[in-house]
N, C-alpha and C positions, 0 to 999 in steps of 0.2 A: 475451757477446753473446746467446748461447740465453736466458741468464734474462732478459733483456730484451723477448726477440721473444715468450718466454712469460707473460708480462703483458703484452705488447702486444695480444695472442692474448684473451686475459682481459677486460681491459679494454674490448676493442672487443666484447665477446661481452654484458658487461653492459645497457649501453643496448637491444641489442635485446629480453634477456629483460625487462627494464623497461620498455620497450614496448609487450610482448605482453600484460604483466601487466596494462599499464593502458589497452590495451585490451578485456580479459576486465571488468574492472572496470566502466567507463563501460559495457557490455553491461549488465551485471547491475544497474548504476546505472538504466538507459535503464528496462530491465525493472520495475522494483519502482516508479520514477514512475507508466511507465502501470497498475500495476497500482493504487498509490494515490488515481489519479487515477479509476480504473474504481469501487474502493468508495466515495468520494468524493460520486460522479456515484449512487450506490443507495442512498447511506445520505441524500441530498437528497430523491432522490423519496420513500424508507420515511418520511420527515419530513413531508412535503407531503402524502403518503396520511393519515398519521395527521390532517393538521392540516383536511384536507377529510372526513375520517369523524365529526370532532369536530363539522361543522357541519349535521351530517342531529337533524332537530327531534326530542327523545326524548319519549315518553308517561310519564304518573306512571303508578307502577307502583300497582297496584291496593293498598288499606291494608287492612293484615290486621285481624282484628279479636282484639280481646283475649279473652280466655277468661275464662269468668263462674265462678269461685269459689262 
């Protein structure tokens, strides 16, 4: 009857450590969305900067001139 009530002990013990465990997890899960969701949302604008830097009107660049031999 002890070894009984001592896995009963056991058994009841696991689901809360699996519990806890997966609640630390979905933490951690929760965490690293927003975080991918943060460079996400900086690597659009670093795109959009570059894609509006591209649109400023460039000057030809002045032409060198060749050297006379």
């Amino acid at each position: 009857m002890q070894e009984l009530a001592e896995k009963y002990g056991e058994v009841k013990e696991k689901p809360a450590a699996v519990t806890e465990a997966l609640a630390r997890e979905r933490a951690v899960t929760s965490a690293l969305r927003r975080i991918v969701v943060e460079l996400d949302l900086e690597l659009r604008q670093a795109r959009e900067e570059l894609e509006q830097s591209g649109n400023v009107a460039r000057l030809p660049s002045p032409r060198r001139r060749a050297s006379r031999r």
